[in-house]
N, C-alpha and C positions, 0 to 999 in steps of 0.2 A: 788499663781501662779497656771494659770489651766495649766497644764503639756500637754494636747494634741493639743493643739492651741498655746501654752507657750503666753497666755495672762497673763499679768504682772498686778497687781492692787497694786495701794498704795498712800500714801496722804502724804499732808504738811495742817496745816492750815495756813493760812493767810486771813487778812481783803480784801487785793487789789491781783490781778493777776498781777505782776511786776515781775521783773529779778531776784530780789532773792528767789523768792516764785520756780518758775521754774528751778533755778538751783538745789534749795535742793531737789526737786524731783528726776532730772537727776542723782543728787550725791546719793539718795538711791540706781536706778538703776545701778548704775555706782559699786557700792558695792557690787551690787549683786553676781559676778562671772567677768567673761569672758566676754569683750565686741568685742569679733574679730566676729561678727556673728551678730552685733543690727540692727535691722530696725526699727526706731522710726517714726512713723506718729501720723501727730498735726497735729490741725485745722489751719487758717488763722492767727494767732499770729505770727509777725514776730520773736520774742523772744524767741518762742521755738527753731526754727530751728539754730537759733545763737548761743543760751545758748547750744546746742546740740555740735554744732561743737567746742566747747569750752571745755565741761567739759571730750569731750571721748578722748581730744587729747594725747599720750603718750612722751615721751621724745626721740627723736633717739641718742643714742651716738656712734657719730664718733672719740673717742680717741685723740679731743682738748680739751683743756682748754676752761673753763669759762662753763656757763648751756648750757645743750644742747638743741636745738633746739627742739619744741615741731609740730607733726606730728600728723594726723588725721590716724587712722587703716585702710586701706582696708578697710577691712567688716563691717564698719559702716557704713549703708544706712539711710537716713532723705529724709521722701516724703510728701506734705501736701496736705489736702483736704482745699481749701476755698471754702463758699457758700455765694452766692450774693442773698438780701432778696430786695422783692419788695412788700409794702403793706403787712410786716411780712409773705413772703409765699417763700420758695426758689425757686427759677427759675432758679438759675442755679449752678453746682456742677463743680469745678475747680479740676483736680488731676495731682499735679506736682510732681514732684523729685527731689530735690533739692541738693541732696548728694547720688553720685552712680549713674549706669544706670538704664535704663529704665526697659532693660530687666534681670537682676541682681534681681532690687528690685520685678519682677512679679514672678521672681522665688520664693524667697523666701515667698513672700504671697501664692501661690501657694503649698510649702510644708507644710509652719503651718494650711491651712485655710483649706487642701483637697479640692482644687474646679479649676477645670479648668479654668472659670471665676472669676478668687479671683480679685477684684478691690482695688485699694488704698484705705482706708475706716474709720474712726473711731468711724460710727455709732453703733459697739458693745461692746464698751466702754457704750456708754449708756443705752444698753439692756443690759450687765452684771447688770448695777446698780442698775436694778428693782428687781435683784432675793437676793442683798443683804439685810442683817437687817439692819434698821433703828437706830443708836442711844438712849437710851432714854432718852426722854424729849423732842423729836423734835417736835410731833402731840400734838397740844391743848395745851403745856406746854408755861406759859411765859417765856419770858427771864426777869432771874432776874433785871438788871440793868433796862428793860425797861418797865417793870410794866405791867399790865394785858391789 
């Protein structure tokens, strides 16, 4: 976790991008501490934004019988970026919010990101990824099962 941006990094592997691959992600975060303060931004996957509203929800109990009814926290905000590709080239950048207000969720980009102009975004997710190490065996190494 980088603590002054509190960019979160962390994996699951899986072969396919599906519903469980995504929840167990959400469930690492979800473990992490405190989720009365999340702002989760995903790309155009509808999956995330559902698996989101699913895994933060907590129990309210109003002192009847039987489970108590499961309730989403306040302060968890869910915003996405989609991008519409045309001849592989983006043309155009969608930034919704999907969970929480508008101006709630620019607040909070706005106190982790220090920037006036902080946008819904998760193009630095991908520039975090350049600065980390590789693996090894990833570059010029075959994969066993599938031969040189």
């Amino acid at each position: 976790m980088e603590v002054r941006s509190r960019l979160w990094l962390g994996g699951v592997v899986s072969e396919s991008r599906d519903r469980g691959l995504i929840r167990c992600v959400l469930m690492r975060v979800r473990e992490c501490g405190s989720v009365s303060k999340v702002l989760v931004v995903t790309d155009g996957l509808a999956s995330y934004a559902k698996q989101v509203l699913h895994v933060f929800r907590e129990p309210l109990h109003t002192g009847k019988r039987g489970r108590p009814k499961l309730v989403l926290s306040e302060g968890v905000m869910v915003a996405r970026v989609k991008k519409r590709y045309e001849l592989r080239r983006v043309v155009e950048i969608i930034r919704e919010v999907v969970r929480g207000s508008e101006g709630a969720v620019h607040s909070r980009l706005q106190q982790t990101q220090r920037s006036a102009q902080a946008l819904i975004n998760t193009a630095y997710i991908r520039e975090a990824q350049r600065h980390l190490p590789l693996p090894a065996g990833t570059i010029g190494t075959p994969h066993p099962r599938r031969g040189a």
